[in-house]
C-alpha positions as CSV (number, residue, x, y, z in Angstrom):
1,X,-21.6,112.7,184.0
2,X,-25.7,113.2,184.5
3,X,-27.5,112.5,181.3
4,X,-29.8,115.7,181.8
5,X,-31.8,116.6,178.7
6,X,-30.7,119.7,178.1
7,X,-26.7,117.9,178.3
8,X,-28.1,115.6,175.4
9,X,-29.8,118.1,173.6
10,X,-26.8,120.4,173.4
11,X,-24.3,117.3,172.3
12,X,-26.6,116.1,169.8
13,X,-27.2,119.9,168.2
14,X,-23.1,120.2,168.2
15,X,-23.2,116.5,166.2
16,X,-26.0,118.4,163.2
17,X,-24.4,121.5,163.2
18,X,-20.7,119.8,162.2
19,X,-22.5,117.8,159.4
20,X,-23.9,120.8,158.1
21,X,-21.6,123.3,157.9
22,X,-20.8,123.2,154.7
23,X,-24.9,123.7,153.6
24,X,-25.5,127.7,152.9
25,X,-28.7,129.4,152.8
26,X,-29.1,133.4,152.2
27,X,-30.2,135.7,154.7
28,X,-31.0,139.1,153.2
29,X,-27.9,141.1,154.0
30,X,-25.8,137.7,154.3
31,X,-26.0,134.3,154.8
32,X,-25.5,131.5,157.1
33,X,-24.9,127.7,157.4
34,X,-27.6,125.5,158.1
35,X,-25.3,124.3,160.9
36,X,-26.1,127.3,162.8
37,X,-29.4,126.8,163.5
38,X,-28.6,124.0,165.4
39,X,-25.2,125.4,167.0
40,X,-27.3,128.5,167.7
41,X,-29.3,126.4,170.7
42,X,-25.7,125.4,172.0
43,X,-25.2,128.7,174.1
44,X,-28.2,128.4,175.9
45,X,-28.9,124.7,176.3
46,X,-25.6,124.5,178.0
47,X,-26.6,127.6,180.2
48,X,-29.2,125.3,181.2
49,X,-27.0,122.6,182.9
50,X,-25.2,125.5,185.1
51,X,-27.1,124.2,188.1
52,X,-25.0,121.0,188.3
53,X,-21.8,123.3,188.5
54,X,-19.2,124.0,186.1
55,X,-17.2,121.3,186.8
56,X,-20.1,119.5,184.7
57,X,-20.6,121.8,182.4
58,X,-17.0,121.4,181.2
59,X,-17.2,117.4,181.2
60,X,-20.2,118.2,179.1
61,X,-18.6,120.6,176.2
62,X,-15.3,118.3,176.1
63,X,-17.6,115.3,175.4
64,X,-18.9,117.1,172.8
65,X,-16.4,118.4,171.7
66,X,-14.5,115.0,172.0
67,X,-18.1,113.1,170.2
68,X,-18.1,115.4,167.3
69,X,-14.7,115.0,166.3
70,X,-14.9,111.2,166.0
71,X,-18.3,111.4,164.0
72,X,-17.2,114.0,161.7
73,X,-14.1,112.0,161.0
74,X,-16.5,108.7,160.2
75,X,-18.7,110.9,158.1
76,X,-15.7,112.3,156.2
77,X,-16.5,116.3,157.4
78,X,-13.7,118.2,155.9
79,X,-10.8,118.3,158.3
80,X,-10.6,122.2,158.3
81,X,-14.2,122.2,159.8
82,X,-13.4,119.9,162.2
83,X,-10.2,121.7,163.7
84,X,-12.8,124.8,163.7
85,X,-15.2,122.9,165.5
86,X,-13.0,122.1,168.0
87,X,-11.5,124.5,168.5
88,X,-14.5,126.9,168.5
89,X,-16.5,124.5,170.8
90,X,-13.3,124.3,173.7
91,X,-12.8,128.0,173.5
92,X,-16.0,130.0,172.6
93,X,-18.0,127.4,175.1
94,X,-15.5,128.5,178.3
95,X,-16.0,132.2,177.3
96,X,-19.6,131.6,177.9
97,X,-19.2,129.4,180.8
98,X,-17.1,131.7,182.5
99,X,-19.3,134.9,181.9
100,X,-22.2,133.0,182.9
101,X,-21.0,131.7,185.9
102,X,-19.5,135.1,187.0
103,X,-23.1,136.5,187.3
104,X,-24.4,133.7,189.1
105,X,-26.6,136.5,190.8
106,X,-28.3,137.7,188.2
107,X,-31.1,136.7,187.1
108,X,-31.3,133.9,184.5
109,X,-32.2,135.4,181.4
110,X,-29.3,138.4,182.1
111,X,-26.6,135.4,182.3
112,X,-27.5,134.1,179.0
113,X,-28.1,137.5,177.1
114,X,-24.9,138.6,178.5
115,X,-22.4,135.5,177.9
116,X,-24.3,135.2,174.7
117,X,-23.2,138.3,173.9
118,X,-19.7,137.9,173.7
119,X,-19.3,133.8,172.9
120,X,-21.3,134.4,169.9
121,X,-19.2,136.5,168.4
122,X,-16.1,135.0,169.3
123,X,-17.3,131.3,168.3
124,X,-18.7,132.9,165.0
125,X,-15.1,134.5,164.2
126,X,-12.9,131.2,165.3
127,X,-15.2,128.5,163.2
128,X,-15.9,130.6,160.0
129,X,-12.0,131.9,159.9
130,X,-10.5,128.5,160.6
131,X,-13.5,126.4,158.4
132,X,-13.3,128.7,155.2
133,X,-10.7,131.1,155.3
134,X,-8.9,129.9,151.5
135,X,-11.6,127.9,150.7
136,X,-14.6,130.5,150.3
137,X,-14.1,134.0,148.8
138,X,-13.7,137.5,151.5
139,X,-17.1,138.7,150.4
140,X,-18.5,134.8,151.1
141,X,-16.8,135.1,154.9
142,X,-18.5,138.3,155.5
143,X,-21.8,137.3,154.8
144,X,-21.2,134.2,156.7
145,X,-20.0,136.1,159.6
146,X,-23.2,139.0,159.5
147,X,-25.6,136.1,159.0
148,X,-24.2,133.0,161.2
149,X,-24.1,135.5,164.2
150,X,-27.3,137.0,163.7
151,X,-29.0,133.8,163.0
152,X,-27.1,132.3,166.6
153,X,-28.2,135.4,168.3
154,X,-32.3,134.7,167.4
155,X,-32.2,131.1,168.4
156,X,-30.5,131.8,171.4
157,X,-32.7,134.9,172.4
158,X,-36.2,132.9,171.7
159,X,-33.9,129.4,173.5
160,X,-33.6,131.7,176.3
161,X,-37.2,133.4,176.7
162,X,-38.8,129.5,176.6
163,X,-36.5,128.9,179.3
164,X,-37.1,132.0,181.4
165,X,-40.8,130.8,181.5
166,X,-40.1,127.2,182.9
167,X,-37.9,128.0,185.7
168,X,-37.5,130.9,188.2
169,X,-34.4,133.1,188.1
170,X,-33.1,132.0,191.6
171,X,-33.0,128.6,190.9
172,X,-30.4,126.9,193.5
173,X,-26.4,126.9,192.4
174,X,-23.2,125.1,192.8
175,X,-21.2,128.5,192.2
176,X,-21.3,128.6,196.1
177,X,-19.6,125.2,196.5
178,X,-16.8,125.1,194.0
């Protein structure tokens, strides 16, 4: 597997945003985990590594999937947070990989606003049902799920905009040779 930046940069936020699920801060008409502003970079850093091909994009989220499960078990993470981790990372990560991958044509910001668009709410569901359902009150999951998703969608909008500046949309692809 390469060791691109952005490959790093997307394990590493999956790693802070495990440990810190568990921190709340409000957010006006909710609130949200401080693990989300670090998941919320997720979607798009691993948009970034498209240009290698799926095939490592998928080495990529297993790893990290794979990575954060070991260090949340050595930190002592509850377990329910780590089943929703993984299990949100495998499945809400392929939603986006898939969707982003199908519009290989578009442009690059249109692939990331519109997988975005769908694996955030779907990652937002599976981790906060799975993490807290039981353990926090219906009221607390609601806010959580108003606030985590809106908080994801910002940083993944303004993640998106730096990187439509730094590269042009027709950047070269794989998508022709797998």
């Amino acid at each position: 597997m390469k060791y691109h930046p952005s490959a790093l940069i997307y394990i590493a936020a999956t790693l802070i945003a495990n440990y810190t699920a568990n921190w709340f801060l409000p957010l006006g008409i909710g609130q949200f985990a401080v693990g989300t502003l670090f998941f919320g970079v997720t979607f798009t850093q691993r948009d970034r590594v498209h240009k290698w091909g799926k095939k490592y994009v998928y080495q990529m989220i297993v790893l990290a999937a794979v990575l954060n499960t070991i260090m949340s078990l050595g930190l002592g993470v509850p377990f329910r947070i780590i089943v929703a981790s993984f299990l949100a990372i495998i499945i809400a990560e392929a939603v986006d990989t898939e969707i982003f991958a199908a519009l290989h044509r578009r442009s690059w910001f249109v692939r990331v606003l519109s997988s975005n668009a769908i694996s955030i709410p779907v990652d937002t569901l599976l981790f906060t049902i799975i993490a807290f359902w039981g353990d926090l009150s219906t009221t607390d999951i609601m806010a959580l799920l108003v606030g985590d998703t809106i908080v994801k969608y910002v940083i993944s909008f303004l993640v998106a905009l730096w990187k439509e500046k730094e590269t042009s949309p027709s950047s070269p692809s794989l998508y022709e040779q797998e």
